[in-house]
C-alpha positions as CSV (number, residue, x, y, z in Angstrom):
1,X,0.0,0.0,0.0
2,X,1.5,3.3,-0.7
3,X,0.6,6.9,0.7
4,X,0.3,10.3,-1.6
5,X,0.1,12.8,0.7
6,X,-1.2,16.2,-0.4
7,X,0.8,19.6,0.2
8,X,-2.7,20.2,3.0
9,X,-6.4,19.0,2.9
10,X,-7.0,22.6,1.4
11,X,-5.3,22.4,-1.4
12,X,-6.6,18.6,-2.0
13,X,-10.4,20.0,-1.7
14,X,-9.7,22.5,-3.8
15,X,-8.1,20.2,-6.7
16,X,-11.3,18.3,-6.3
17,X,-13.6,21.4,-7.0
18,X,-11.9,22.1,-10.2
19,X,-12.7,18.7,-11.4
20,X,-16.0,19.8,-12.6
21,X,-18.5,19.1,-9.9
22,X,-21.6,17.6,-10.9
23,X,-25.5,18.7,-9.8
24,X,-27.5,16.0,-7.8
25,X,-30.3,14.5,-9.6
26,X,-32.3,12.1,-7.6
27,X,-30.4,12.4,-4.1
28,X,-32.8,11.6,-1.0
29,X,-31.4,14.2,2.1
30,X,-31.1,12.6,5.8
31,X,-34.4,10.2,4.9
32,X,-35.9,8.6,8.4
33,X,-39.2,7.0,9.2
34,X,-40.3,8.2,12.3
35,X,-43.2,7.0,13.7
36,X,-46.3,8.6,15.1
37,X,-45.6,9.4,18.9
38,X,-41.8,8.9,18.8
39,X,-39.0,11.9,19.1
40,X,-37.5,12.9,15.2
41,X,-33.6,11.2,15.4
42,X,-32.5,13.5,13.2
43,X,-30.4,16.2,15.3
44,X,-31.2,17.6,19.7
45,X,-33.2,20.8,17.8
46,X,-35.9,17.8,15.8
47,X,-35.4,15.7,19.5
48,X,-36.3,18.5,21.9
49,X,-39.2,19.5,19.5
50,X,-41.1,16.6,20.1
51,X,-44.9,17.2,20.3
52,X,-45.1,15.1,23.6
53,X,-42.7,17.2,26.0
54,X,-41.8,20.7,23.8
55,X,-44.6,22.9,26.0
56,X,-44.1,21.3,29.0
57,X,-42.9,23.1,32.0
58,X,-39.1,22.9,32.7
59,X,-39.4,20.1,35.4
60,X,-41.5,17.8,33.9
61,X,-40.2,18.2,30.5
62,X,-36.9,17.3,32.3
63,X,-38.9,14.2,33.9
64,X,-40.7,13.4,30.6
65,X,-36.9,13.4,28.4
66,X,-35.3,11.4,30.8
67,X,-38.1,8.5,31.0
68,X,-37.8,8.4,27.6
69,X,-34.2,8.4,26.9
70,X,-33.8,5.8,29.9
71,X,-36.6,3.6,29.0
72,X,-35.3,0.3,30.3
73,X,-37.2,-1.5,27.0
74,X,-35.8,0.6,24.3
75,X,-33.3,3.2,25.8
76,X,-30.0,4.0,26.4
77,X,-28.7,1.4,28.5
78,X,-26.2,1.8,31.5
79,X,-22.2,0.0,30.6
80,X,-19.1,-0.3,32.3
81,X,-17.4,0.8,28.8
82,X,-17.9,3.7,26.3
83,X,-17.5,4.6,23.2
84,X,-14.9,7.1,22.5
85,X,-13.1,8.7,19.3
86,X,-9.8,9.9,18.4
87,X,-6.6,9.4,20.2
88,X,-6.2,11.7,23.2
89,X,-5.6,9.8,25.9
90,X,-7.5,11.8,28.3
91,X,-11.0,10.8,28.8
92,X,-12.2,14.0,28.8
93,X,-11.5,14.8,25.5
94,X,-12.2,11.2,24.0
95,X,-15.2,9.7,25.3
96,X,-18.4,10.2,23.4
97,X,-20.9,12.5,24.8
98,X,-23.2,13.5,22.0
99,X,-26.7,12.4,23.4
100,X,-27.9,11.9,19.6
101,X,-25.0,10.0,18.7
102,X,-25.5,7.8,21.7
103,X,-28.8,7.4,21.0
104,X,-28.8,6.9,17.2
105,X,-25.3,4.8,17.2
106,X,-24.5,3.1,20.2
107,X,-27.3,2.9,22.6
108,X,-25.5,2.5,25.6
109,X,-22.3,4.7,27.4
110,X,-20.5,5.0,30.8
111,X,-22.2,6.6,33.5
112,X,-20.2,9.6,33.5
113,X,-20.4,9.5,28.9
114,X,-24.4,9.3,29.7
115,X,-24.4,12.4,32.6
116,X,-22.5,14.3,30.5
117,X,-25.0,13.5,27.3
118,X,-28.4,14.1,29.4
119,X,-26.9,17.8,30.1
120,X,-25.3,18.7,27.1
121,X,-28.8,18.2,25.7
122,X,-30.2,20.0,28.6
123,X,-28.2,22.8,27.3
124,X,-29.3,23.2,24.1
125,X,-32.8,24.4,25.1
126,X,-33.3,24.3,28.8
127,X,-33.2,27.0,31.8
128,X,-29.7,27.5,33.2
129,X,-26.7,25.1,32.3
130,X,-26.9,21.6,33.6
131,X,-24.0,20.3,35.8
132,X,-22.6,17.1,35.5
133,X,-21.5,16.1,39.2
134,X,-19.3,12.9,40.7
135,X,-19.5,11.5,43.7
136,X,-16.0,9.7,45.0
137,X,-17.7,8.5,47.9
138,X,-19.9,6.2,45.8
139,X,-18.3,6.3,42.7
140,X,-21.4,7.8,41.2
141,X,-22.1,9.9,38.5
142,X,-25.1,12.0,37.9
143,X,-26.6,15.0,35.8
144,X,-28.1,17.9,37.6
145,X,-31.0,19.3,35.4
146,X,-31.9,23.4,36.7
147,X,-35.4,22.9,35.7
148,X,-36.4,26.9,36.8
149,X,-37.4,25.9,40.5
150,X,-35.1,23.7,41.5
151,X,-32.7,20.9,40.0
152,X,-33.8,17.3,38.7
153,X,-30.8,14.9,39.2
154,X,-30.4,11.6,37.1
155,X,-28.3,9.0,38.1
156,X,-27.4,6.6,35.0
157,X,-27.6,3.0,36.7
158,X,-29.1,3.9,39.7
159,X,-27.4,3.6,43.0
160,X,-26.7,6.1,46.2
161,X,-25.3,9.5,45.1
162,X,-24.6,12.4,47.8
163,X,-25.6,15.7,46.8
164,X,-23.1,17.6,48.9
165,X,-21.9,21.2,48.7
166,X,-18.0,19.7,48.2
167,X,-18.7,17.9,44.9
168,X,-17.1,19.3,41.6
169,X,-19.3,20.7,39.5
170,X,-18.6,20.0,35.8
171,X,-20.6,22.4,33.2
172,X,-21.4,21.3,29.7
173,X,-18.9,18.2,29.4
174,X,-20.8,16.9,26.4
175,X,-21.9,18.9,23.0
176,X,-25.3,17.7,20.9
177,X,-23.6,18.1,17.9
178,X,-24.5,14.9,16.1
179,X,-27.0,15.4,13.4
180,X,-27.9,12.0,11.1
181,X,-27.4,13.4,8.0
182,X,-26.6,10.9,5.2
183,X,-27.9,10.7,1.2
184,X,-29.3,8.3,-1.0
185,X,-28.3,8.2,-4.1
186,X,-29.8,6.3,-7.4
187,X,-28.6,2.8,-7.1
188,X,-28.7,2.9,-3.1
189,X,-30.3,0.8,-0.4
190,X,-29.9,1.5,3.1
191,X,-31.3,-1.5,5.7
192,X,-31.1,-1.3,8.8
193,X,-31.9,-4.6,11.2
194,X,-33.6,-4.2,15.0
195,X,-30.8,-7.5,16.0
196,X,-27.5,-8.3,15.3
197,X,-26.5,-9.3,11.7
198,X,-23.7,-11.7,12.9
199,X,-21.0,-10.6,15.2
200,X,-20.8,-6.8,13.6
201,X,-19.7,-3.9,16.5
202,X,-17.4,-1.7,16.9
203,X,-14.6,-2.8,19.5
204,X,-12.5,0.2,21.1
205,X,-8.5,-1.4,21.6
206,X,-8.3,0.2,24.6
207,X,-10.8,-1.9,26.3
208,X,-8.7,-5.0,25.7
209,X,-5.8,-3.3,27.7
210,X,-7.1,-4.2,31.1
211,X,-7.4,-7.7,32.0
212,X,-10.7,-7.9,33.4
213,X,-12.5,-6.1,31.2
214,X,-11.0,-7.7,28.3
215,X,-12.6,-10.9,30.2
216,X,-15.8,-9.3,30.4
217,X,-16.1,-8.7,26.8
218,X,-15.1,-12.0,25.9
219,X,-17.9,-13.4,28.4
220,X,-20.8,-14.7,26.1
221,X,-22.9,-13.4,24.5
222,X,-19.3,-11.3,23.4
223,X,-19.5,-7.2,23.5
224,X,-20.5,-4.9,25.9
225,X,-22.5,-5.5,28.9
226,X,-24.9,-4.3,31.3
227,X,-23.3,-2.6,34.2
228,X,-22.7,-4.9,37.1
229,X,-24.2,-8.1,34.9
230,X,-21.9,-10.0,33.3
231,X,-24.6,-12.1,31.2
232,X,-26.8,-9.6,29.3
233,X,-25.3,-8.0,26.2
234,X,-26.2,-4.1,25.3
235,X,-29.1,-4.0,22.7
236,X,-27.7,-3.3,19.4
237,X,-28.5,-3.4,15.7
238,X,-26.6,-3.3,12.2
239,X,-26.9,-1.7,9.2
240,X,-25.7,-2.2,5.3
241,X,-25.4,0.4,3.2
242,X,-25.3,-1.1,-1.0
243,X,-24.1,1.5,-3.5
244,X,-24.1,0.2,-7.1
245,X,-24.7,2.6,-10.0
246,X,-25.3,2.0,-13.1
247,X,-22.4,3.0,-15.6
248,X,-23.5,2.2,-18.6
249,X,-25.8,3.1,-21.4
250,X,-27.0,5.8,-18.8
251,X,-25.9,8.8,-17.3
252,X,-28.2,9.4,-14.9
253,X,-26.7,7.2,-11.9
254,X,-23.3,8.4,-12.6
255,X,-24.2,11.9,-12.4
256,X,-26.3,11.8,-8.8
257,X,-24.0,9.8,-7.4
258,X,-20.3,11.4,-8.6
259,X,-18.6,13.9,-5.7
260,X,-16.1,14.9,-8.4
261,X,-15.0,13.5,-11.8
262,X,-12.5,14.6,-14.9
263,X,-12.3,13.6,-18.3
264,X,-14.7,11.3,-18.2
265,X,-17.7,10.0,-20.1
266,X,-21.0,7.2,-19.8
267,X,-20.8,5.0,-23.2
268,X,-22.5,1.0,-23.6
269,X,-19.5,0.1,-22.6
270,X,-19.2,1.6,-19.2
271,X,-17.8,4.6,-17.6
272,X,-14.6,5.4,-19.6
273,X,-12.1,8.5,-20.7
274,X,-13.8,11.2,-22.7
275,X,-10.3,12.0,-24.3
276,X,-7.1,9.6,-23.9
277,X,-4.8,10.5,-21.3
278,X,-6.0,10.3,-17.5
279,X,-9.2,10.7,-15.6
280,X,-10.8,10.1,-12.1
281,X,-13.9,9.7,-10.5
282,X,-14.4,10.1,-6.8
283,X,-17.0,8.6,-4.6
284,X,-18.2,9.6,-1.5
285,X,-19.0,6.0,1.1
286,X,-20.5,8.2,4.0
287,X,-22.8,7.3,7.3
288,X,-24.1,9.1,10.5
289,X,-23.3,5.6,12.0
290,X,-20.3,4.2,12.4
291,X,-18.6,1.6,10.0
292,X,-18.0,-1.8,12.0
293,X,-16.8,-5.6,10.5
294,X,-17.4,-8.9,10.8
295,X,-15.2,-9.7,14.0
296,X,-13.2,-12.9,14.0
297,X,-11.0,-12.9,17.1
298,X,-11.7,-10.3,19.2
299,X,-8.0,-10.2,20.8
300,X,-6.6,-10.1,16.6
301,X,-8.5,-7.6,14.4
302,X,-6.5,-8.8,11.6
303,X,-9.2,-11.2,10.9
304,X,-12.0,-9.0,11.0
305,X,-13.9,-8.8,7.3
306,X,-16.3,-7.0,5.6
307,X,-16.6,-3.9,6.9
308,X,-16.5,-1.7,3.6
309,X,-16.2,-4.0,0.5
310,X,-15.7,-2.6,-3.0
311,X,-16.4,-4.8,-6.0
312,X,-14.8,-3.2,-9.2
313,X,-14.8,-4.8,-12.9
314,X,-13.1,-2.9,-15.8
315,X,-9.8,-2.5,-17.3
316,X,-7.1,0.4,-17.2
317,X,-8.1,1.5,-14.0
318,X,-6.2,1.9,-10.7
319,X,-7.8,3.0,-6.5
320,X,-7.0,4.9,-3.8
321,X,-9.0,6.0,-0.5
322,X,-8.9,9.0,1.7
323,X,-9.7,9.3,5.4
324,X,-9.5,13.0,5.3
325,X,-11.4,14.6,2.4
326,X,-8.7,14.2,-0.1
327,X,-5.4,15.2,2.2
328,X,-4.1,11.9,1.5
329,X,-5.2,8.9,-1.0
330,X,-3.7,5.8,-0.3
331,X,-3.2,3.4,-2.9
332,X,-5.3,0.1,-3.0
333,X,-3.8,-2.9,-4.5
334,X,-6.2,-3.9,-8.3
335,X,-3.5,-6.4,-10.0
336,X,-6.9,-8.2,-11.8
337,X,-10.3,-8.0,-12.9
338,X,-12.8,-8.3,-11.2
339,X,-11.4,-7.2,-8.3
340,X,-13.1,-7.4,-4.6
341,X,-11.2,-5.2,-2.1
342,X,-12.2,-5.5,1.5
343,X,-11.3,-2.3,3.0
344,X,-11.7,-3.0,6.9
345,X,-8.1,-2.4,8.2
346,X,-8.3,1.0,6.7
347,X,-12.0,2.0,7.3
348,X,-13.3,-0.1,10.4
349,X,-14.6,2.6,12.9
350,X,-14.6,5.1,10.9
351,X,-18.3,7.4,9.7
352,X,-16.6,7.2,6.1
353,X,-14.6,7.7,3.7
354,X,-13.7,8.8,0.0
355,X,-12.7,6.5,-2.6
356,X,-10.9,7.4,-6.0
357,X,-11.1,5.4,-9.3
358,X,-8.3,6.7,-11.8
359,X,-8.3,5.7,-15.7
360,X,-5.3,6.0,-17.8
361,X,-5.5,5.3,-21.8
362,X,-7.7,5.4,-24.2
363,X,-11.2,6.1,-24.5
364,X,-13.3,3.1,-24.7
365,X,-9.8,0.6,-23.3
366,X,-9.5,2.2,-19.8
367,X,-13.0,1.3,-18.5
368,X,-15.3,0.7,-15.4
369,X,-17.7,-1.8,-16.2
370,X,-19.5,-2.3,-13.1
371,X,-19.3,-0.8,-9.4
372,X,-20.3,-1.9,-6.1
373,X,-19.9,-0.7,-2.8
374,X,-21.2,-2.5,0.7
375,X,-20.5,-0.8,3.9
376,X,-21.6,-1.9,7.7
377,X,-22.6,0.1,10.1
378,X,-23.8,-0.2,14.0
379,X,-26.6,1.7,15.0
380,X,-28.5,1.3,18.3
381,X,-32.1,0.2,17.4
382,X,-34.2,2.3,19.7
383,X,-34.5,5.0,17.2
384,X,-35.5,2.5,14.8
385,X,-39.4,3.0,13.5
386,X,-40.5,-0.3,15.2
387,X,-43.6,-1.9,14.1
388,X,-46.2,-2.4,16.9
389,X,-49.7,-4.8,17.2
390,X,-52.8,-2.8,15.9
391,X,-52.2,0.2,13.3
392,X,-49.0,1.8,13.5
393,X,-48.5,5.7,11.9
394,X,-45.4,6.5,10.2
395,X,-44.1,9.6,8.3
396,X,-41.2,9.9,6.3
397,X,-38.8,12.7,7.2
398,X,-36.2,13.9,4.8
399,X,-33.9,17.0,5.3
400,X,-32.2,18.2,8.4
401,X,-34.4,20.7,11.0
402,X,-34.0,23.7,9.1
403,X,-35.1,22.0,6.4
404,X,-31.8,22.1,4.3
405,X,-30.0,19.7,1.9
406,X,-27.2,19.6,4.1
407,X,-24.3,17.1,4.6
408,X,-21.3,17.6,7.1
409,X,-18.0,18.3,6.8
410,X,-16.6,17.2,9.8
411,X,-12.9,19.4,11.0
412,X,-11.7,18.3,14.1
413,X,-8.0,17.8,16.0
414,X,-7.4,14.3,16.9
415,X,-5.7,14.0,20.0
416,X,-1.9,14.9,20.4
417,X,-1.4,15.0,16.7
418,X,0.6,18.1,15.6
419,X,-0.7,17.8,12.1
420,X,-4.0,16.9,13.1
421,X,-4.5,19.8,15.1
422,X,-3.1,22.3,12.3
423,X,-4.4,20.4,9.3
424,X,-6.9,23.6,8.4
425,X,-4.7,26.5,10.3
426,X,-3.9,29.4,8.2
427,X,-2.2,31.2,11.4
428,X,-1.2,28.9,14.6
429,X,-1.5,29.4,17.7
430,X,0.9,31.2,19.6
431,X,2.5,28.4,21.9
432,X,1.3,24.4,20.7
433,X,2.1,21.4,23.1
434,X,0.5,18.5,21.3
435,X,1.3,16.3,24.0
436,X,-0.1,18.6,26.6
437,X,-4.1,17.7,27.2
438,X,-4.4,20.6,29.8
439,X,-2.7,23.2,27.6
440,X,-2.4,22.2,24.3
441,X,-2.9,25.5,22.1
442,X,-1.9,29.0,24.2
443,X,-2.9,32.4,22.0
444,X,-5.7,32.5,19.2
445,X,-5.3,30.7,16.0
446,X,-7.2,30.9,12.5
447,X,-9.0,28.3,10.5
448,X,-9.9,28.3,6.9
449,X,-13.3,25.7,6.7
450,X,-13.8,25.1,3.1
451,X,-17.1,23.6,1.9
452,X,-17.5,20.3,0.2
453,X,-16.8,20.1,-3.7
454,X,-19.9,21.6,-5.4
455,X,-21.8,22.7,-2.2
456,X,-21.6,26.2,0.2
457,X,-21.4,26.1,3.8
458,X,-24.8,27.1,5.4
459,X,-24.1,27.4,9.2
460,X,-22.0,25.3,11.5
461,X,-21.5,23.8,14.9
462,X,-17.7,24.7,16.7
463,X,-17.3,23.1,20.3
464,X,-14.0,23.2,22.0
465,X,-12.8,21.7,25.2
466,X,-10.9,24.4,27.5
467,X,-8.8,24.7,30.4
468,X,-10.3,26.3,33.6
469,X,-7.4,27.6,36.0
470,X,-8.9,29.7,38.4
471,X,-5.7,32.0,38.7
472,X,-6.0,32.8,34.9
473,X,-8.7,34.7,33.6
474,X,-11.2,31.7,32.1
475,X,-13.1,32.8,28.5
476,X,-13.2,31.7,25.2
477,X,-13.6,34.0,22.0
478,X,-14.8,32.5,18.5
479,X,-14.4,35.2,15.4
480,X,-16.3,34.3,12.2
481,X,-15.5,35.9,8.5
482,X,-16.2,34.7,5.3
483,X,-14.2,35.2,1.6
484,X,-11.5,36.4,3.6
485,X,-9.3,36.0,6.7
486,X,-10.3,39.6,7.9
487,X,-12.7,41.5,9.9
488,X,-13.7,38.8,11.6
489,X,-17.3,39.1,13.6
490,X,-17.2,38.2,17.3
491,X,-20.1,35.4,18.0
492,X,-21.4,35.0,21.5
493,X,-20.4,31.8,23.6
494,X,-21.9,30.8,26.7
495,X,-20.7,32.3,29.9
496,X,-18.4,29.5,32.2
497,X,-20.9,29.8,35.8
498,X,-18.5,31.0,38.4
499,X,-19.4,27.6,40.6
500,X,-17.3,25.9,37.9
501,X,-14.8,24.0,40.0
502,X,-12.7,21.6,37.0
503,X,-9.6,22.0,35.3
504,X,-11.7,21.6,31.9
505,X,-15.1,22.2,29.9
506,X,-16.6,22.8,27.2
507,X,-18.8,25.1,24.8
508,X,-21.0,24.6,21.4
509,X,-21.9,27.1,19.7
510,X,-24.2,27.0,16.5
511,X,-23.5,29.6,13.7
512,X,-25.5,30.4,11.0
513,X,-24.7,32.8,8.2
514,X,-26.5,35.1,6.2
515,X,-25.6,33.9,3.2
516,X,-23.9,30.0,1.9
517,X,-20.8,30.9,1.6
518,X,-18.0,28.6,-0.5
519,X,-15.4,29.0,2.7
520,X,-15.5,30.1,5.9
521,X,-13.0,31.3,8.4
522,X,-12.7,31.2,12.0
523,X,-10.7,32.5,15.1
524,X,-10.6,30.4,17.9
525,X,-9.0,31.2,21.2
526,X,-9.1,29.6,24.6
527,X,-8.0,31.4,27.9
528,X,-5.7,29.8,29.2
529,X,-5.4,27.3,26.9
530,X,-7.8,25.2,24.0
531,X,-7.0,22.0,24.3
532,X,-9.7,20.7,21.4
533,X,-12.1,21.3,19.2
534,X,-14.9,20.2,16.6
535,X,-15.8,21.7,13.9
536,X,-19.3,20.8,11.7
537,X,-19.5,22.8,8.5
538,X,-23.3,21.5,7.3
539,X,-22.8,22.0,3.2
540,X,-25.6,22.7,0.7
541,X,-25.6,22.0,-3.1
542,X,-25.6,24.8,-5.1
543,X,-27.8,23.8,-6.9
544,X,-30.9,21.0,-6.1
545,X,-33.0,19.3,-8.0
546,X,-36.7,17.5,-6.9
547,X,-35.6,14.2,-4.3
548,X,-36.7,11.2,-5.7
549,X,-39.6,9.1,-4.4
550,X,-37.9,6.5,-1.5
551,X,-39.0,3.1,-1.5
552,X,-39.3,2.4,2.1
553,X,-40.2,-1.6,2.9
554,X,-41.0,-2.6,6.5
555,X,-40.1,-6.5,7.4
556,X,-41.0,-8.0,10.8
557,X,-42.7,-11.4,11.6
558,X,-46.0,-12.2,13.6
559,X,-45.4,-16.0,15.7
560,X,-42.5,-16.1,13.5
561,X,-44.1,-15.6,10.4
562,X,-42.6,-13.3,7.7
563,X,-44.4,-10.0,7.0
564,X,-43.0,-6.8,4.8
565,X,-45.0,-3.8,4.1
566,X,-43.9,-1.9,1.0
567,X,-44.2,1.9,0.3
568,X,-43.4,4.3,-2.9
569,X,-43.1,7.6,-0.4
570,X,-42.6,11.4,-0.9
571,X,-41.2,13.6,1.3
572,X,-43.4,14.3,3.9
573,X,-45.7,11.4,3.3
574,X,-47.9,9.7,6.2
575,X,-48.4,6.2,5.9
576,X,-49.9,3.3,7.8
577,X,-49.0,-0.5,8.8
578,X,-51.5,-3.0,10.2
579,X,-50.0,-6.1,12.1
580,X,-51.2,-8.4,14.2
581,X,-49.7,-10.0,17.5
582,X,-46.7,-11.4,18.9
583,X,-44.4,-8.6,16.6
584,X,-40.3,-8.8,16.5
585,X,-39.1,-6.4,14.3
586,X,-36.6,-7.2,11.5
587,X,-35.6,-4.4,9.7
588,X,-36.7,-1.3,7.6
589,X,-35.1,-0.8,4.2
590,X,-34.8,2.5,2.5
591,X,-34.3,2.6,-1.3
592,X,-34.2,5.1,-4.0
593,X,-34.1,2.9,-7.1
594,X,-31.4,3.1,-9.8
595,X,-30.5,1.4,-13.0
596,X,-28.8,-1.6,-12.7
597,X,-26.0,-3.1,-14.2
598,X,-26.2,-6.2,-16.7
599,X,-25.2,-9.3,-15.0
């Protein structure tokens, strides 16, 4: 395998935007069935706004969320491991917090990943700023909810906890920035299963490290387990994602489902060069989920399999991928034809990735015949549209919640990583100690956010993890320009309560802007230090097109016998399904149909 590294991933996206972009077609934006009486999955704002607790008053909104989200039959459940990203060894700035996320992917966290999550979406609406307090004494973790009148305290897996005056209070630990944004495009299915579709989860190293969790996980059923019960495994689901165009005869698929191309052409042959010399076509394998394998041994990952699988025929044709929006392709090994490259070392726990097909020849020689990509995912199934006894009401849901074509561009520094950290900086920070969690970036720096190839940036998300010494003055400042790396516009941030009694926390901050802009830059500064961040540019097409209709297919069985229920749906459509007794859900398919290729 060998690496090209670009000069900087600025320069690599803006390569890719003079590759002549292509309009969508037929794209399908952030599609979910929700049904009738259940919270919208798509983002906190489409959480929070649910009909059933929105008007309620502070407390027992507070009360009403946290049944819900703790529902012992389909909620987030209570583990002794979490989920984390990145590579910064503290856990503060590597566990998973995103109550969304949680929700959507995982379906289960760490007390203190699930206090923090429960008042991080606290904070996006509520009265006051929700604390997220520990108890030493009981080894406890809880979220304290300022409902107006008072304070509502949950306490993930139950147990004694202490309110006393001496305990630390943490503010705003997680950040609701998760939104499940994805798109369909001609030629795509998306299924996602209620069970497990073999042994297919996403398995952090680190838990192997210590002995006895590392026995725990191996205890069957393998995976994660209930706090404080060895036997019972965390609920959890799969998903497949099946990308397969058609390339030839018709243009159509090619041209909805194409990030960026050059010199190419659609002929009855296939996709090949429109002139001889070289071309490229790249393809976007994306997911608000998280891509997972087949695992073999858990103690070896070198026999996991199938996590992203790309089945290729042609001739005169060569692959790469890229983990980072086209900083760096990496080269994929094609010596023959067909040619079935399983992609799980590189992608496995990753939300996606690009991947590059490059020609070289002549037109009508140098050719793809036929393209197929299929991608595994875990998602927590929870927020799954379950089918019920009796009539059950669905609508489908497309777009995010301010009702905009949007897909993320995610930016953020991964852990003690020099490059990482700097990989969008147009000015660094004043002082940088990569190695430092506590005071990693001294001084403001500048950040140049460019928008994905062929879309503009319509508002973004930027939360950063901070250092709180109390003999330092303890702010945060975020500037915001556009076209240019000047006048940029103070936004506000929220104020750090003066009870705040940690070395660290955190802010989120939403920005929207008047106008899409193509690239956007910001000024980030943390006093004393910024020690993190994350960055969520939501990008827009220029220009859109009418979404297709999605074929959406229920499947569960009634005493074990099969049952689907098919639907041809527009955007916004309400729907019905009738089913009997004794219901276990199997899975919901999403579809926007496609041609396909001749087998």
């Amino acid at each position: 395998m060998t690496k090209h590294r670009g000069l900087c991933s600025l320069l690599a996206t803006a390569l890719l935007m003079t590759a002549n972009p292509v309009p969508a077609l037929a794209r399908v934006y952030a599609p979910r069935v929700v049904a009738v009486g259940q919270p919208d999955p798509q983002s906190a704002i489409t959480f929070l706004t649910h009909a059933a607790w929105k008007d309620l008053p502070a407390e027992e909104r507070a009360e009403a969320i946290g049944k819900f989200l703790f529902d012992p039959a389909n909620g987030l459940q209570v583990t002794a491991e979490s989920p984390f990203a990145g590579t910064d060894p503290r856990s503060e700035h590597h566990l998973i917090r995103d109550p969304l996320q949680l929700w959507n992917v995982y379906g289960a966290a760490s007390p203190e990943a699930l206090s923090a999550a429960v008042a991080a979406l606290w904070d996006v609406s509520g009265p006051g700023r929700a604390q997220v307090l520990f108890d030493p004494r009981t080894d406890r973790w809880a979220a304290a909810i300022p409902t107006g009148t008072g304070s509502r305290l949950f306490v993930p897996g139950g147990g004694e906890f202490i309110v006393a005056p001496d305990l630390q209070p943490r503010y705003s630990q997680g950040v609701a920035q998760y939104t499940r944004d994805l798109v369909l495009r001609r030629g795509e299915t998306f299924t996602a299963w209620f069970n497990p579709q073999g042994d297919r989860w996403r398995l952090d190293p680190a838990w192997l490290k210590d002995k006895s969790q590392k026995a725990r996980l191996l205890q069957p059923p393998a995976g994660p387990k209930i706090l404080d019960d060895d036997r019972t495994a965390v609920r959890r689901g799969n998903g497949l994602f099946v990308y397969e165009p058609q390339l030839q005869g018709d243009a159509a698929d090619f041209v909805d489902g194409v990030l960026t191309s050059r010199n190419l052409k659609i002929t009855d042959a296939g996709l090949t060069l429109d002139s001889a010399g070289d071309g490229f076509v790249v393809f976007a394998v994306e997911t608000p989920f998280v891509i997972v394998p087949e695992l073999g041994d858990i103690a070896d990952p070198k026999d996991d399999r199938e996590a992203s699988v790309v089945e290729v025929d042609g001739a005169g044709l060569t692959a790469a991928w890229s983990p980072d929006a086209g900083a760096t392709w990496i080269s994929l090994e094609t010596k023959e034809f067909p040619a079935k490259l399983d992609l799980t070392k590189e992608v496995a726990g990753r939300s996606g990735y690009l991947l590059r097909l490059n020609l070289k020849g002549k037109p009508g020689q140098a050719v793809v015949k036929s393209f197929r990509v299929s991608t595994w995912v875990q998602l927590a199934p929870g927020a799954l549209p379950a089918i019920r006894p009796g009539e059950n009401a669905f609508s489908l849901k497309t777009r995010d919640h301010d009702g905009l074509e949007s897909l993320p561009l995610v930016v953020e520094a991964n852990g003690p990583d020099e490059n990482e950290f700097l990989k969008y900086a147009i000015r660094p920070p004043r002082e940088l100690n990569p190695a430092d969690s506590q005071r990693r970036a001294v001084g403001p720096f500048s950040l140049r956010i460019p928008a994905r190839p062929g879309t503009q940036i319509a508002w973004l998300s930027v939360a950063a993890s901070l250092s709180a010494d109390s003999d330092e003055n303890q702010t945060a400042r975020l500037g915001l320009a556009t076209d240019r790396p000047a006048g940029f516009v103070a936004q506000d941030l929220p104020r750090l309560p003066g009870d705040h009694n940690h070395w660290h926390y955190q802010f989120l901050s939403d920005v929207r802007l008047d106008q899409p802009a193509e690239t956007v830059y910001l000024q980030l500064e943390g006093r004393p230090a910024l020690n993190a961040y994350r960055i969520v540019a939501h990008c827009i097409p220029r220009e859109t097109q009418p979404a297709s209709r999605l074929q959406v297919t229920h499947r569960w069985r009634e005493a074990g016998v099969e049952k689907e229920s098919a639907h041809e749906l527009e955007e916004g459509a309400n729907y019905q399904v009738v089913a009997g007794d004794q219901i276990e859900n199997v899975a919901v398919e999403y579809r926007v149909a496609g041609g396909r290729p001749p087998r």
